[in-house]
DOTIKE-73767 format. One record per residue (C-alpha): x, y, z. Coordinates in steps of 0.5 Angstrom, whole numbers, padded with zeros to 4 digits, always signed. Each point is the difference from the previous one (the first is absolute). Example, Ala and Ser with C-alpha at 12.3 -4.5 7.8 and 13.67 -1.06 7.14 Angstrom:
<recs>
+0025-0009+0016
+0002+0007-0002
</recs>
This chain:
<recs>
+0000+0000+0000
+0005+0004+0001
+0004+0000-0006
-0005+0002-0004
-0002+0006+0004
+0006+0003-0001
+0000-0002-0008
-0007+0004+0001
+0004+0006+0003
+0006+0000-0005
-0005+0000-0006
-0004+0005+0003
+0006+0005+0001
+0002-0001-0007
-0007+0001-0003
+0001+0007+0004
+0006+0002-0001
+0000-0002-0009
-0006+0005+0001
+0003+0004+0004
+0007+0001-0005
-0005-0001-0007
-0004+0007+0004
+0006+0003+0000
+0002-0001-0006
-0006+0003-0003
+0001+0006+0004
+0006+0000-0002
-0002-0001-0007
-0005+0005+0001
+0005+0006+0003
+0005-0001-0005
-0006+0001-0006
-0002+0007+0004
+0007+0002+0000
+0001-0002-0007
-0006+0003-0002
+0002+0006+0001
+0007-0001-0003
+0004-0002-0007
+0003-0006+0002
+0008-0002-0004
+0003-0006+0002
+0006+0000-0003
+0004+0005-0005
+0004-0003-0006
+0005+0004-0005
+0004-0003-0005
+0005+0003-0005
+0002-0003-0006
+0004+0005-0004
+0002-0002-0007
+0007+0003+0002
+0002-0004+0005
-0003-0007-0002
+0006-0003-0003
+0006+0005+0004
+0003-0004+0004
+0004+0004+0006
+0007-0001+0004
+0001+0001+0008
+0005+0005-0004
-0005+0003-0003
-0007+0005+0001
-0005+0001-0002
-0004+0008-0003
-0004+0003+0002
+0002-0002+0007
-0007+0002+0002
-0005-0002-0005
-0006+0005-0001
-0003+0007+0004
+0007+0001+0004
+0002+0007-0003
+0005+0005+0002
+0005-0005+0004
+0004+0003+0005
+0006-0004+0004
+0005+0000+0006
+0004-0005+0003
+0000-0002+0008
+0006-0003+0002
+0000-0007-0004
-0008+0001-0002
-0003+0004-0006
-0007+0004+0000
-0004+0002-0006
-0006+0004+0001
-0005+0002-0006
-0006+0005+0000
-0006-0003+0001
-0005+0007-0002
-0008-0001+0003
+0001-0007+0001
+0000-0002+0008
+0004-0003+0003
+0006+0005-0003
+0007+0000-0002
+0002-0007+0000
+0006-0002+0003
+0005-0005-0003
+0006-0004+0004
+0005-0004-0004
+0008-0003+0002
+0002-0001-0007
-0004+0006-0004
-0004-0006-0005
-0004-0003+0006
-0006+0005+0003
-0004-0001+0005
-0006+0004+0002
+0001+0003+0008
-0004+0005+0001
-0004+0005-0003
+0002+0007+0003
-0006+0003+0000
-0005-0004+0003
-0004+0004+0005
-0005+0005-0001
+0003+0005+0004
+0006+0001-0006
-0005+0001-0005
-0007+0000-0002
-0001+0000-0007
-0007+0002+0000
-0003+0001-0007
+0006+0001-0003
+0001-0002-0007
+0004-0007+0000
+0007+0003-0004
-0001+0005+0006
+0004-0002+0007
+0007-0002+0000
+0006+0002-0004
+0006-0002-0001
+0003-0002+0007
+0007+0000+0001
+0003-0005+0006
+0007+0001+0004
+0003-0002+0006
+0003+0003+0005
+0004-0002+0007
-0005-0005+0001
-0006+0003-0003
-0004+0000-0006
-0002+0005-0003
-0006+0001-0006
-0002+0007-0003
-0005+0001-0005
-0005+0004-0002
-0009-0002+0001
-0003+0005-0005
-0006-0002+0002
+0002+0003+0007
+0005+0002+0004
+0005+0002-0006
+0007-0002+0002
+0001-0004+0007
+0006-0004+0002
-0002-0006+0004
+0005-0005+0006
+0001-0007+0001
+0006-0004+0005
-0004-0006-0004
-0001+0000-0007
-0006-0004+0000
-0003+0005+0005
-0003+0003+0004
+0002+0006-0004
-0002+0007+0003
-0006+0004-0002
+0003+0006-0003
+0004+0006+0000
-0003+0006-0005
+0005+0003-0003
-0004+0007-0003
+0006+0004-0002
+0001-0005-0006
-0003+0000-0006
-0001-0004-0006
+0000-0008+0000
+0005-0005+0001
+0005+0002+0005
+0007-0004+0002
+0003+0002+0006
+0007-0001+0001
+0005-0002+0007
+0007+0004-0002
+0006-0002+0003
+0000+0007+0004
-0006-0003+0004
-0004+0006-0005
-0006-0003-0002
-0003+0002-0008
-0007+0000-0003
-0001+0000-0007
-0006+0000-0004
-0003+0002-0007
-0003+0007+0000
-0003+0005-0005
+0004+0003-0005
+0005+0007+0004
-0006+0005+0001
-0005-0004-0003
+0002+0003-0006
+0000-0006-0006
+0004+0000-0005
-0003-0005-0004
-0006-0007+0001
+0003-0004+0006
+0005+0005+0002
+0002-0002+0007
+0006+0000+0005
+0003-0003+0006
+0001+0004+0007
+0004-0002+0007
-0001+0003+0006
+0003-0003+0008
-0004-0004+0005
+0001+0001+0008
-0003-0007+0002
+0000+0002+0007
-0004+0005-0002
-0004-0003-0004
+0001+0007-0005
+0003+0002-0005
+0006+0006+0000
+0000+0002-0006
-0003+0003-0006
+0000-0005-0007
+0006+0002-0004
+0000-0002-0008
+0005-0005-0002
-0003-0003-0007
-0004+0005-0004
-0004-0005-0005
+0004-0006-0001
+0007-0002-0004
+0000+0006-0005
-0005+0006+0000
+0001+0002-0008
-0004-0007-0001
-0005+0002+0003
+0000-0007+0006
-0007-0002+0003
-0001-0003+0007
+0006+0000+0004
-0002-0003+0006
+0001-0006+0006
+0007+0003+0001
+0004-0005+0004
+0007+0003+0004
+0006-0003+0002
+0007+0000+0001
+0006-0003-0002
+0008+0002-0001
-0001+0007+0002
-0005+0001-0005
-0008+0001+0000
-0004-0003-0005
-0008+0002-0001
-0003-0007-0004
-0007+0004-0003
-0006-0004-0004
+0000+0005-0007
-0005-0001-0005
-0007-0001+0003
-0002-0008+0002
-0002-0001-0007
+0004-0003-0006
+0005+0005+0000
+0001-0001+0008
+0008+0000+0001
+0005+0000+0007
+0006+0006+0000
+0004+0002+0004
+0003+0006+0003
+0008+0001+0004
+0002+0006+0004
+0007+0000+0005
-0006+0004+0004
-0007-0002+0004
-0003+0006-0003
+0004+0000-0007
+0001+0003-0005
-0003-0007-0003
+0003-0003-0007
-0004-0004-0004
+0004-0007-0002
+0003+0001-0008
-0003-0007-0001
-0007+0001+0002
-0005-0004+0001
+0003-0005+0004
-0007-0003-0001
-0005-0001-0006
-0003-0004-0005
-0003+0005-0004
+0004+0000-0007
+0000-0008-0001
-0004-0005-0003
-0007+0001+0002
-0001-0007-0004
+0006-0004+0004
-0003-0006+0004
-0001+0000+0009
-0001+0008-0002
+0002+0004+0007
-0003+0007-0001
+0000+0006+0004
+0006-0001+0005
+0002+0005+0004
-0001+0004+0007
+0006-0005+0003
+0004+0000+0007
+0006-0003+0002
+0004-0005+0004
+0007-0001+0003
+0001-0007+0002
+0004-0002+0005
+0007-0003-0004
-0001+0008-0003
-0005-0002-0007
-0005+0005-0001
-0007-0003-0003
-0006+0004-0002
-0007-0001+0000
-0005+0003-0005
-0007-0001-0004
-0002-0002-0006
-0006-0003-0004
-0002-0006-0004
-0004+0002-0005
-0004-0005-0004
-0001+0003-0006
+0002+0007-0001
-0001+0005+0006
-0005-0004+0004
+0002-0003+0005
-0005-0003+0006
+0005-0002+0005
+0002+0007+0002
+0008+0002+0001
+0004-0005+0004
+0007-0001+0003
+0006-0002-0005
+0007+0000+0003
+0006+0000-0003
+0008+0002+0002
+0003+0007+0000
+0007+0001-0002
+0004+0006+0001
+0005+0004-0005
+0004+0005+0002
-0004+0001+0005
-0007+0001-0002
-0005-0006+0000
-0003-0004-0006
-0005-0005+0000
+0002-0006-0003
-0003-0001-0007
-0005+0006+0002
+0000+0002-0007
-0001-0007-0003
-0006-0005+0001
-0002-0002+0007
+0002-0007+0000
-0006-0005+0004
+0007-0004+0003
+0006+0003+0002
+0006-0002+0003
-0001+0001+0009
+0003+0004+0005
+0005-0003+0003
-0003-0001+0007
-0001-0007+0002
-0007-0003-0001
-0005+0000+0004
-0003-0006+0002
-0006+0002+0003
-0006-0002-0003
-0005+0006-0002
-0005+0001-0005
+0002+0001-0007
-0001+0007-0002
+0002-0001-0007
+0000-0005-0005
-0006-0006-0002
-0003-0002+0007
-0005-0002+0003
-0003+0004+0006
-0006-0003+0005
-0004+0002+0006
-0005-0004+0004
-0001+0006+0005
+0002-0005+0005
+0003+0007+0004
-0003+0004+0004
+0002+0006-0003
+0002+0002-0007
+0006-0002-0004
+0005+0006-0001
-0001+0000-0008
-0007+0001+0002
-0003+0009-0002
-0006+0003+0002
-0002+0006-0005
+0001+0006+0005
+0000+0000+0008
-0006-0004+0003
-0003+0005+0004
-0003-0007+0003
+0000-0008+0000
-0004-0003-0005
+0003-0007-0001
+0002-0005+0005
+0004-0007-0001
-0002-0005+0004
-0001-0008-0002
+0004-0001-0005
-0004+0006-0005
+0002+0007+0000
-0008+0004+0000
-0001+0007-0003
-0006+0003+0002
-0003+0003-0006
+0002+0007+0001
-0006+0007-0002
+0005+0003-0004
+0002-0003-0006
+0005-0002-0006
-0001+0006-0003
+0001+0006+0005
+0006+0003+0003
-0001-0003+0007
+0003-0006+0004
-0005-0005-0003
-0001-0008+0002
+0007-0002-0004
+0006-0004+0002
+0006-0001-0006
+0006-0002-0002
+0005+0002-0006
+0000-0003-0007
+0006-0002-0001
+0000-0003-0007
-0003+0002-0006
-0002-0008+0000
-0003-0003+0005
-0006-0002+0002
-0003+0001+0008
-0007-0004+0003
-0003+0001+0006
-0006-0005+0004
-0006+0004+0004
-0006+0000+0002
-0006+0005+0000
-0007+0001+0000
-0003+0006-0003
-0006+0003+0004
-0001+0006-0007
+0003+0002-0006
+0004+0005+0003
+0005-0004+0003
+0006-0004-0004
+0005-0004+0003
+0006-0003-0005
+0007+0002-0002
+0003+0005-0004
+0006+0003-0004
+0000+0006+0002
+0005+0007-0003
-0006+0005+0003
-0006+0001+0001
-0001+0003-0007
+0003-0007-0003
-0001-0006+0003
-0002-0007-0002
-0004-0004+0004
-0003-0007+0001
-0005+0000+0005
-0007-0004+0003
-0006+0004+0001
-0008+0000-0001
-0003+0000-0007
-0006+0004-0002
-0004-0006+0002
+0002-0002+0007
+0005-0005-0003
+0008+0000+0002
+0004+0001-0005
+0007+0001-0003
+0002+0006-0004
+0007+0003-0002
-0001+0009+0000
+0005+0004-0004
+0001+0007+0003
+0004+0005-0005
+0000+0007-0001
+0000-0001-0009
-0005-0005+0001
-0007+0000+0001
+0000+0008+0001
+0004-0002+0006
-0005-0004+0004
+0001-0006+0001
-0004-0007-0003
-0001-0007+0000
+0004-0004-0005
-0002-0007+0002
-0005-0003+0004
-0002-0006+0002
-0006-0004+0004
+0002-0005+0005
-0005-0006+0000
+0001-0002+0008
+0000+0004+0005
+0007-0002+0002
+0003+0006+0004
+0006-0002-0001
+0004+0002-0007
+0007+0001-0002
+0001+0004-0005
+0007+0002-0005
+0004+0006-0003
+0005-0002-0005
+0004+0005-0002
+0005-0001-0007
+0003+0007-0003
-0006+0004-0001
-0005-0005+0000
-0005-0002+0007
-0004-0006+0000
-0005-0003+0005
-0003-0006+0002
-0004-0003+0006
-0002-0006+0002
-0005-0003+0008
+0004-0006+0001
+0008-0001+0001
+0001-0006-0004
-0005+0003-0006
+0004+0002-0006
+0001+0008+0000
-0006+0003-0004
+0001+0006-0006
-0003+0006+0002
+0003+0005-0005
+0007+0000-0004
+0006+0005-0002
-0004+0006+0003
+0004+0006-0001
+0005+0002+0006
+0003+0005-0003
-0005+0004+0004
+0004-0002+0006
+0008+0003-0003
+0002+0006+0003
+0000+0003-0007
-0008+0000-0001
-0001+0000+0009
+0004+0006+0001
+0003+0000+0007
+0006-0003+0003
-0002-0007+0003
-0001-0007-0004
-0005-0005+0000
-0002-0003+0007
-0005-0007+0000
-0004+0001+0006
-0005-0003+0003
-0007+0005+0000
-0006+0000+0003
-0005+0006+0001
-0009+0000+0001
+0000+0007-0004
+0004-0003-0006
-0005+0002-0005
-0003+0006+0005
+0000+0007-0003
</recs>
């Protein structure tokens, strides 16, 4: 009698306690269902390049790769820290902003940090998106590290210190007296500290179209000011009888008893070059070097293949065995002067001649494999930052990879990770306005390759979109996205938004219904060139369903977009997408 009852007991608890788990778990099924109602819902984000160039090139460890940073890192600036090198870049409206590099061997990268990365060192508002951050230059100095730059859609020029380069950094120190954009700031070996920047032409009397011209002024650090009045030391570039445009995005260091002021010249466009200027004084009288550019690829075949175009606005580095090597940027167009992936980091060495620098091979085409520093090579293993990789996240972290941006500063927190998904609450703003709409992206790091996403979203009207998007700005964009259709029914479409297009609202280019009412979709951007595709498919194991092939996406080049950025692949949600 009594093993049963027990039998009886034990049989009775597991009844209850299987009730009790299977209540629970559609409780928690229930809430999840509540919370991702409210929210579009990645699983996982996948990008792959596979660029025609670098396919069948095959690399020694004696050799690296350029560009050194493939995609949207412009104005490359670089110092060295003992054994270590640090590269920093500007970033403009995205958020977080000026991300920091650190390498040992100047050909592998690691992302440490983005130096602005609270709201209390720059809101970007409504700014347009090629507004924020200019040309930042990185130095170091008796233990500490030092970015100057200017934020055009806020405080103008600032500086901004860090004991540790991957951060926290300091909030900044405005700098009122100094005008213009891209300032240096240069430590001399008299313990005088210099600040160098670009400015309006003397008197702001032009002499002609893009006349410009570079002014110095000291800096008290403990004072926080500066003591003197900006003097003249380079009136409108190399030589005034040709009438030179743009000078700009000086950089001043010495060596053997001489000064020399490394300036971009020519404007970041096709005919954008590096020169260079040497006096025995801080102050000058500056002379420009007879074989000026030291950089350029204006005259050559604009033919030639793995064409590199637009190099310029270069910064210098000694190493430790007394090499010097320069970084700079450069784009790679896919036909022409469109390029999508934005101005990148090439690298390569620098010879002095008479005491005066040359960048090796400046003048001749930049070559996609080069002969590395002679440093040792790193054995750390970091994410590729050139060449055809594959990039993956699960969002298994709770908190954002570094090579995660915002489009400008989140005035609150409207995205969560949590559970393996990252979840972005589709924001009131929308792709098409000047705001901190629902958008979390990455760069396009090769003019081929192909980036899917897996979410889930649940519509509640046809205002709201949620999907992925190639993205150069708010008036040109391609997006691939979920959303209710005209009859109640989910459906996935692609829009294309261009100014020359469509009276300059955006269209639907493609569209179609789901049969089930699966939440779950993966959609698909393939990139190749000039041409986008589109695909999307409901179950994993499905082959990859056409939506629309070869769309143009010369609407995303800096030539038809404008602007300074390069092409991001973000993921979006919004409940106004098609509001007014």
């Amino acid at each position: 009698m009594f093993k049963p009852k027990r039998l009886v007991v034990k049989l009775v608890s597991a009844v209850i306690l299987m009730s009790a788990f299977s209540s629970c778990k559609k409780i928690s099924q229930k809430s999840q269902s509540v919370v991702y109602s409210d929210y579009a819902a990645f699983d996982w984000f996948d990008y792959r390049g596979n660029d025609d160039a670098y396919v069948n090139l095959s690399k020694s460890d004696d050799e690296y790769l350029n560009p050194i940073l493939a995609g949207f890192y412009p104005d490359p600036t670089i110092c060295r820290a003992e054994d270590k090198f640090y590269l920093v870049n500007s970033s403009f409206c995205y958020f977080p902003g000026l991300p920091i590099f650190e390498s040992t061997d100047l050909v592998n990268w690691k992302q440490i940090g983005n130096i602005i990365n609270r709201r209390e060192q720059a809101d970007f508002g409504n700014s347009r998106l090629s507004g924020g951050m200019y040309a930042p230059t990185i130095r170091y100095h008796k233990g500490i590290f030092y970015v100057i730059c200017t934020n055009v859609s806020g405080v103008g020029n600032f500086i901004v210190t860090a004991k540790n380069p991957a951060g926290p950094w300091s909030n900044p120190i405005k700098l009122p007296e100094v005008n213009g954009i891209d300032p240096d700031i240069f430590f001399d070996e008299d313990g005088k500290v210099y600040i160098t920047h670009n400015g309006p032409p003397p008197n702001n009397v032009s002499l002609h179209d893009g006349h410009r011209a570079i002014y110095m002024l000291e800096y008290d650090f403990e004072k926080q000011k500066t003591t003197t009045t900006p003097k003249l030391i380079i009136n409108g570039g190399t030589d005034m009888a040709t009438k030179p445009v743009w000078i700009e995005g000086p950089h001043v260091f010495k060596k053997a008893g001489f000064y020399y002021t490394i300036c971009a010249q020519g404007g970041t466009g096709f005919n954008h070059s590096e020169v260079v200027f040497r006096s025995k004084n801080v102050y000058g009288p500056y002379e420009s070097y007879a074989e000026n550019p030291i950089l350029t690829q204006s005259h050559l075949d604009p033919n030639r293949k793995n064409l590199v175009s637009t190099t310029g606005h270069a910064d210098f580095v000694e190493l430790p065995n007394g090499d010097w090597w320069s970084v700079f940027l450069g784009c790679r167009p896919y036909e022409g002067d469109l390029y999508n992936t934005g101005r990148e980091t090439f690298m390569m060495p620098v010879e002095w001649k008479n005491d005066l620098p040359e960048i090796v091979g400046g003048k001749e085409a930049i070559p996609m494999k080069n002969k590395r520093p002679n440093l040792p090579l790193s054995k750390e293993k970091t994410e590729p930052n050139n060449g055809n990789f594959i990039w993956r996240d699960d969002f298994n972290s709770n908190e954002l990879g570094l090579k995660w941006n915002f489009i400008r500063t989140p005035s609150e927190k409207w995205y969560e990770l949590t559970n393996g998904k990252l979840l972005i609450k589709p924001g009131k703003e929308s792709i098409h306005t000047e705001t901190n709409f629902s958008f979390i992206g990455r760069r396009q790091q090769h003019l081929k390759f192909e980036t899917s996403v897996k979410f889930e979203f649940n519509p509640k009207d046809n205002l709201e979109v949620a999907g992925l998007t190639a993205f150069q700005n708010e008036k040109h964009y391609l997006l691939i996205g979920k959303r209710l259709n005209s009859n109640g029914k989910q459906e996935i479409f692609v829009e294309r938004m261009a100014d020359k297009i469509n009276n300059g609202k955006s269209e639907i280019i493609s569209k179609k219904e789901l049969s089930d009412s699966d939440v779950a979709v993966f959609v698909k951007i393939k990139g190749n060139g000039r041409l986008y595709s589109f695909y999307f498919k409901t179950k994993e194991k499905e082959k990859w369903n056409l939506l629309i092939k070869d769309v143009d996406g010369s609407i995303l080049s800096t030539k038809e977009a404008g602007g300074f950025v390069g092409t991001y692949l973000a993921m979006y949600a919004s409940s106004a997408h098609f509001g007014k």
